[in-house]
C-alpha positions as CSV (number, residue, x, y, z in Angstrom):
1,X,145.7,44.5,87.1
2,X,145.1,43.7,83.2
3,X,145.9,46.1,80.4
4,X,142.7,46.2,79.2
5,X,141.0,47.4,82.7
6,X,143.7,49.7,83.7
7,X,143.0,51.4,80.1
8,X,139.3,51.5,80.6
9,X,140.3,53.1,83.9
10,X,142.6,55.3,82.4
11,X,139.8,56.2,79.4
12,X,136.9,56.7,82.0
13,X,139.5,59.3,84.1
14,X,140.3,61.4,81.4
15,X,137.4,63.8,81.4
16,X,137.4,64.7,85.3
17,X,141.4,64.8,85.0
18,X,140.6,67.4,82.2
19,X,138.3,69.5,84.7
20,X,141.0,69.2,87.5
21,X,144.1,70.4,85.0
22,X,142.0,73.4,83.8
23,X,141.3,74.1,87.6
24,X,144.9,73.8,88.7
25,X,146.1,76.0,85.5
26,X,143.6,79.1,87.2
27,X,143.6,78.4,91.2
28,X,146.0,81.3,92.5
29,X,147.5,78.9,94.8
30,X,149.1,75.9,93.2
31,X,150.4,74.3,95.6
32,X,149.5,70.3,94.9
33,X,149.9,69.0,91.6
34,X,147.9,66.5,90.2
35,X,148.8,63.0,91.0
36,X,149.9,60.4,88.4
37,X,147.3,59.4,86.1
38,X,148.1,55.9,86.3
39,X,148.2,56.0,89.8
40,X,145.3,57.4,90.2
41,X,143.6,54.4,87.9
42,X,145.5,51.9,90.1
43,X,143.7,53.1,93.4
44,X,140.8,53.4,92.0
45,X,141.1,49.4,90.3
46,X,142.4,48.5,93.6
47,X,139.2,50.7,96.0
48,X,137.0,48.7,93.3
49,X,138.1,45.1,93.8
50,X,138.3,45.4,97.7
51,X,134.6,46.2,97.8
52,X,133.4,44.2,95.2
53,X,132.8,46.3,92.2
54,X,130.3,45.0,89.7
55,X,132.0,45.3,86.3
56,X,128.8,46.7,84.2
57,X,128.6,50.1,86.9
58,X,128.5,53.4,85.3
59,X,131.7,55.6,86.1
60,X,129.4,57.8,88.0
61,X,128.6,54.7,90.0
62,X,132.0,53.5,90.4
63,X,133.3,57.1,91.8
64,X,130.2,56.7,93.9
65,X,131.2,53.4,95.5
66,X,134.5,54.9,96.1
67,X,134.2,57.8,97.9
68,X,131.2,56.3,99.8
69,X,133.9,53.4,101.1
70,X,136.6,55.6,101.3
71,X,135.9,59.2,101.9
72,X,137.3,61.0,98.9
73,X,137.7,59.9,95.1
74,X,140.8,58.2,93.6
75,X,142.8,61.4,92.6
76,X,142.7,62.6,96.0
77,X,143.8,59.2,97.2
78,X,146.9,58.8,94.8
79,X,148.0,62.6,95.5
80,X,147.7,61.6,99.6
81,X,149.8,58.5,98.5
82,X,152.5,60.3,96.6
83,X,153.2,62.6,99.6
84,X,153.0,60.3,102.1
85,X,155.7,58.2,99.9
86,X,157.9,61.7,99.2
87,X,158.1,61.8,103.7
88,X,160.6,58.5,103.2
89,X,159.9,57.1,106.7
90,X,160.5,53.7,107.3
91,X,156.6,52.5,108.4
92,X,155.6,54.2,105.2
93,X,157.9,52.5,102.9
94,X,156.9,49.4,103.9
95,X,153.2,49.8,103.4
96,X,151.9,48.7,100.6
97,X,148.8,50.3,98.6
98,X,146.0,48.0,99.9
99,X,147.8,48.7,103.3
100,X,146.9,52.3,102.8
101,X,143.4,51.6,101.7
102,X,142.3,49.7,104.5
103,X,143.0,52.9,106.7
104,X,140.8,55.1,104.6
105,X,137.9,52.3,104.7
106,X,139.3,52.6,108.2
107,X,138.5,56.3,109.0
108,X,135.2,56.3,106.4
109,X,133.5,52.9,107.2
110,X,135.0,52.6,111.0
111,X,133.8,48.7,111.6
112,X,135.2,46.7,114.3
113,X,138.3,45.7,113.9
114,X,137.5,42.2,114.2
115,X,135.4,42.5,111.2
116,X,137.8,45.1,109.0
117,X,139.6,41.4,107.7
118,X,136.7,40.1,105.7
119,X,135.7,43.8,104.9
120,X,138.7,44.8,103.1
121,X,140.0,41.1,101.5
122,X,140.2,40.8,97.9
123,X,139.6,37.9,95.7
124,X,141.7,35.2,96.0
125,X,143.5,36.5,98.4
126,X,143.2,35.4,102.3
127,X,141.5,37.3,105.1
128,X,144.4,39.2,107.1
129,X,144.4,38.2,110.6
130,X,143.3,41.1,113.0
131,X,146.9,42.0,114.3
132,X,148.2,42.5,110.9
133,X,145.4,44.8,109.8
134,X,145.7,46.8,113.2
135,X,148.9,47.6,112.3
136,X,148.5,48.8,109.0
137,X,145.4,50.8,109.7
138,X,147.2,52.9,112.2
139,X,150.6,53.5,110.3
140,X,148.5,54.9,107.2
141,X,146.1,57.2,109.6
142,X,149.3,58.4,111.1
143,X,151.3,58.6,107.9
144,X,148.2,60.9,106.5
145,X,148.0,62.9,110.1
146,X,151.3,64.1,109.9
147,X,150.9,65.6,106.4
148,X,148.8,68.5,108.5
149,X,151.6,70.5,108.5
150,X,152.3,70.1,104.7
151,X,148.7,70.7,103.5
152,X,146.8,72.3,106.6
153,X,148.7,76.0,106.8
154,X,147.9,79.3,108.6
155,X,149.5,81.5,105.3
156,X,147.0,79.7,102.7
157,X,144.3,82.4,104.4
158,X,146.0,84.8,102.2
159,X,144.4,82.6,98.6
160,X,142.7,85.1,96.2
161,X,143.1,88.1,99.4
162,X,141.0,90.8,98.4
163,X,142.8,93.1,101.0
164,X,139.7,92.8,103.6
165,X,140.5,92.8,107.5
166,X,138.5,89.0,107.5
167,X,140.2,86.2,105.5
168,X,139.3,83.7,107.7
169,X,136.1,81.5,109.6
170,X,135.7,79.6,112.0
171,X,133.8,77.3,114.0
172,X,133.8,73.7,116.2
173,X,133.2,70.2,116.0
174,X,131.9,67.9,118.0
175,X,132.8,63.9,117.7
176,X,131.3,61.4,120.1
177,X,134.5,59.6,121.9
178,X,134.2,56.8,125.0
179,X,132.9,57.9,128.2
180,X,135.8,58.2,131.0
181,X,135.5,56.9,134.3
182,X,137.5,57.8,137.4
183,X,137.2,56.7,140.9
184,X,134.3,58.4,143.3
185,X,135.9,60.1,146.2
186,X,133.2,59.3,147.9
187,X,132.4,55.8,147.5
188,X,134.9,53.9,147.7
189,X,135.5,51.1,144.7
190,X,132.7,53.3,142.6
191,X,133.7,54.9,139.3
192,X,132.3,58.2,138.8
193,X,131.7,59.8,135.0
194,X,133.8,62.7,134.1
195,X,131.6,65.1,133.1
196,X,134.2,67.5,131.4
197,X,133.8,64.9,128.4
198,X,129.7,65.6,128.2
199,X,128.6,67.1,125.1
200,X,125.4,68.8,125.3
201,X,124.8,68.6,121.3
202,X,124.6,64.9,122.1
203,X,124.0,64.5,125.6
204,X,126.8,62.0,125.4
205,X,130.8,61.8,126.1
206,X,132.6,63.4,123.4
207,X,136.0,65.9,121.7
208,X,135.9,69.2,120.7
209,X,137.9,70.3,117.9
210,X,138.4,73.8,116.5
211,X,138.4,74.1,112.3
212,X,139.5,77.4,110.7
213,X,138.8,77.9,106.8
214,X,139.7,80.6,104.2
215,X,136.8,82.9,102.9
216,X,137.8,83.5,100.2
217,X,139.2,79.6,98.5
218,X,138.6,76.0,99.5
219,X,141.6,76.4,102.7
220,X,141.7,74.7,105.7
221,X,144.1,77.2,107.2
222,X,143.5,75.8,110.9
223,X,143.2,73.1,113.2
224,X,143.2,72.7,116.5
225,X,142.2,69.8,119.0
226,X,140.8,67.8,120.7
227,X,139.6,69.9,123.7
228,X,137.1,68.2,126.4
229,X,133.6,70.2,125.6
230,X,132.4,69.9,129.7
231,X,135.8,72.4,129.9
232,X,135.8,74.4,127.1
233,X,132.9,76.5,125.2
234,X,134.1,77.6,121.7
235,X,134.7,81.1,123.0
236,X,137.3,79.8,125.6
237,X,139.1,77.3,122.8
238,X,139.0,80.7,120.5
239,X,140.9,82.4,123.7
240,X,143.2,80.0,124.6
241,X,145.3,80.1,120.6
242,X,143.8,81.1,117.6
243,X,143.4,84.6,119.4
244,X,147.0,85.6,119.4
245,X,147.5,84.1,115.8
246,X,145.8,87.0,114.3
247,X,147.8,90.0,113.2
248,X,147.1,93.4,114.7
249,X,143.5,94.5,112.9
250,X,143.0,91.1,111.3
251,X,139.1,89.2,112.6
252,X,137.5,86.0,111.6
253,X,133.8,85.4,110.6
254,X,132.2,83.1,113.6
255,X,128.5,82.8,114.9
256,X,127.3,84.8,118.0
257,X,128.7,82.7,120.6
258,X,132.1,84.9,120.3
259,X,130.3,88.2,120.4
260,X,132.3,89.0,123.5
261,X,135.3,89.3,121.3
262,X,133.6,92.0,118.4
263,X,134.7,93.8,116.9
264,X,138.3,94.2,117.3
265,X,138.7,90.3,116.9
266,X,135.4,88.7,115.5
267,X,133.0,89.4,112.9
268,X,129.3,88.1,113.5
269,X,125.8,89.0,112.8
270,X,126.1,90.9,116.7
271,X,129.1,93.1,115.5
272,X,128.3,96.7,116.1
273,X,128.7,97.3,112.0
274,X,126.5,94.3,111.1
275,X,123.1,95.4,114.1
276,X,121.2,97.1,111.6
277,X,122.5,96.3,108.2
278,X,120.4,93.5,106.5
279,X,122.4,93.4,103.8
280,X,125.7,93.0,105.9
281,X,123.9,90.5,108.3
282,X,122.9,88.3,105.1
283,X,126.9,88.6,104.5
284,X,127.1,87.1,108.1
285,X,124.8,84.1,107.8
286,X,126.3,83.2,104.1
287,X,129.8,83.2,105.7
288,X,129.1,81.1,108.9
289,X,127.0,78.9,106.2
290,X,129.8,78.4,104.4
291,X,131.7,77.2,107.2
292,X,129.0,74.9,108.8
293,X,129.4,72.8,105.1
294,X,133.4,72.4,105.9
295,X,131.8,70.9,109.3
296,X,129.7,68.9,107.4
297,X,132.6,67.5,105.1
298,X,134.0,66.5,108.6
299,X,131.0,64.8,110.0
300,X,130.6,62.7,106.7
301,X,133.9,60.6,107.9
302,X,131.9,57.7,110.4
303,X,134.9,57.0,112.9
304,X,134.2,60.8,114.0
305,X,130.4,60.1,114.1
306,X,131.2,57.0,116.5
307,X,132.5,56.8,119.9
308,X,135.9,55.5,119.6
309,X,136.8,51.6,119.3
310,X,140.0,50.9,121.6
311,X,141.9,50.4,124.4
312,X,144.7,52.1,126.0
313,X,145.1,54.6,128.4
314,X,143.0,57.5,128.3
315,X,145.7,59.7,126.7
316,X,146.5,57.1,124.2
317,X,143.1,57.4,123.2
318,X,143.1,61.1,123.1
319,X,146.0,61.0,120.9
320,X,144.6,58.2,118.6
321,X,141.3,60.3,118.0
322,X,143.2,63.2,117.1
323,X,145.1,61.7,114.8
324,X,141.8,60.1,113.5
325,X,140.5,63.9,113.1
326,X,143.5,65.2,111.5
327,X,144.4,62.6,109.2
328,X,140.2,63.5,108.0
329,X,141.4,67.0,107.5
330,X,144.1,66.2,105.5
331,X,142.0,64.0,103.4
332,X,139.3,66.8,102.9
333,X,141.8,69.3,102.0
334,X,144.0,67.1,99.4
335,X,139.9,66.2,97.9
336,X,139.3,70.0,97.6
337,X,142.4,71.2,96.5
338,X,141.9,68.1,93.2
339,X,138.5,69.8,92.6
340,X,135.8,67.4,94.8
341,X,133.3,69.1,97.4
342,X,135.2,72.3,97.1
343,X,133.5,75.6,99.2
344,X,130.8,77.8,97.4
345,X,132.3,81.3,96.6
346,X,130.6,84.4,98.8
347,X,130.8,86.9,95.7
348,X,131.4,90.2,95.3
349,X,128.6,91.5,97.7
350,X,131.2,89.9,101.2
351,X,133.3,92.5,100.4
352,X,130.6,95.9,100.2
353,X,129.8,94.1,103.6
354,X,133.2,94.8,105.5
């Protein structure tokens, strides 16, 4: 990297690093710093040259082409980096920054891995061979999964609490995955398809995860996963744990599908103080809206649009998915937290609507 790039970088950050500091001095919850400045210019040099950047782009342009080949924008990359570095495990300290990029482009581009060598090579630099980009693809998606526990956390509900018995909403996701065979009972040598994999949505095999976001900030408090949708409705997943996470009187906003559980655990437009109250009801939509963008962030993320592209046993490819779908949550949370895509407020009027 020359001097004079990395100080254009430098130059052309200075006015969303400005936006970000003034939003870190007021969020009630600071609980990531801001990254490095220069590290932040480094990833985003570094995001630029592996896809080709054209010198002459506007900054609006460049940020474009970065989050659209690698899910978020450089100051949530270098933050991900610096705690990923902070964990000190031995895969991690080994990989190198382009090793980390290549899992993002990974996780937000999602080609075949036979094609991810030419995708991600810089120039003057030769292709990596398949094997060695395998590798590093999977120690940076697991390197970012296991921050989940760091940055993904039940307490962060409790961000700007306004004292209501609802801090919380939630909802599922649905992610296409490979279809799983087993053998027919009855016809010997057949394979049969397992049908507890079907999604309806897509009349296709898919996972089912379970997302949980604070009302009241841009929190990911929750995440739960994968489930097999033939199995499991999103009343049962709601059953089986996030249920007995909730504190004696404490609900969560969710659509209709969980009216069984209103009132005393679930707050939807069916609720017996919401039938009635257009003004409440509204409330109701506006939250669940609020949550079905959250989805959204999710389904922006490609290798969660697309069935997944391996081999291994069928619980190796269970894991490998949710580790995929984690590692995604992590990366939306880190983007929100530095200021990108963050959750619309619900105002004043949620809480005359308890």
């Amino acid at each position: 990297m020359d001097n004079a790039n990395a100080d254009e970088a430098i130059a052309s950050l200075s006015e969303s690093f400005a936006k970000c500091s003034v939003q870190d001095f007021v969020r009630s919850s600071n609980r990531l710093s801001m990254p490095d400045a220069k590290l932040v210019s480094e990833f985003e040099l570094l995001a630029l040259r592996i896809t080709k950047w054209n010198k002459s782009r506007s900054m609006q342009k460049k940020e474009f082409e970065v989050i659209t080949n690698f899910g978020v924008p450089a100051v949530a990359i270098a933050k991900v980096w610096e705690m990923i570095q902070e964990e000190e495990t031995s895969p991690n300290l080994k990989m190198k920054k382009k090793h980390f990029m290549w899992g993002l482009y990974f996780l937000k581009v999602y080609v075949d891995m036979n094609k991810m060598g030419s995708c991600v090579v810089e120039a003057g630099d030769n292709r990596p061979d398949e094997k060695t980009v395998y590798k590093w693809i999977w120690v940076a998606i697991e390197a970012i999964s296991e921050l989940e526990d760091i940055v993904i956390k039940w307490e962060n509900r409790f961000t700007n609490d306004d004292l209501g018995d609802c801090l919380a909403g939630i909802d599922t996701v649905d992610c296409l995955f490979q279809q799983m065979l087993y053998d027919h009972p009855l016809k010997p040598g057949k394979k049969k398809r397992n049908k507890c994999f079907m999604a309806v949505k897509y009349n296709r095999p898919g996972l089912r995860y379970q997302v949980c976001s604070a009302l009241r900030s841009s929190d990911i408090v929750h995440i739960s996963g994968p489930y097999l949708p033939g199995d499991n409705n999103d009343l049962t997943i709601f059953r089986q744990e996030l249920k007995w996470m909730l504190p004696a009187g404490e609900r969560v906003e969710a659509d209709d599908i969980y009216a069984s559980e209103a009132p005393e655990f679930i707050k939807c437009t069916k609720s017996t103080e919401t039938i009635g109250n257009e003004e409440s009801e509204g409330m109701r939509k506006r939250a669940q809206a609020r949550i079905e963008v959250l989805m959204g962030h999710f389904k922006k993320w490609t290798c969660l649009n697309q069935p997944y592209k391996g081999h291994g046993s069928p619980a190796e490819r269970l894991e490998k998915h949710r580790k995929m779908f984690f590692a995604c949550g992590v990366l939306n949370q880190v983007a929100m937290e530095m200021g990108y895509c963050e959750l619309w407020k619900l105002g004043d009027k949620y809480d005359s609507c308890k």
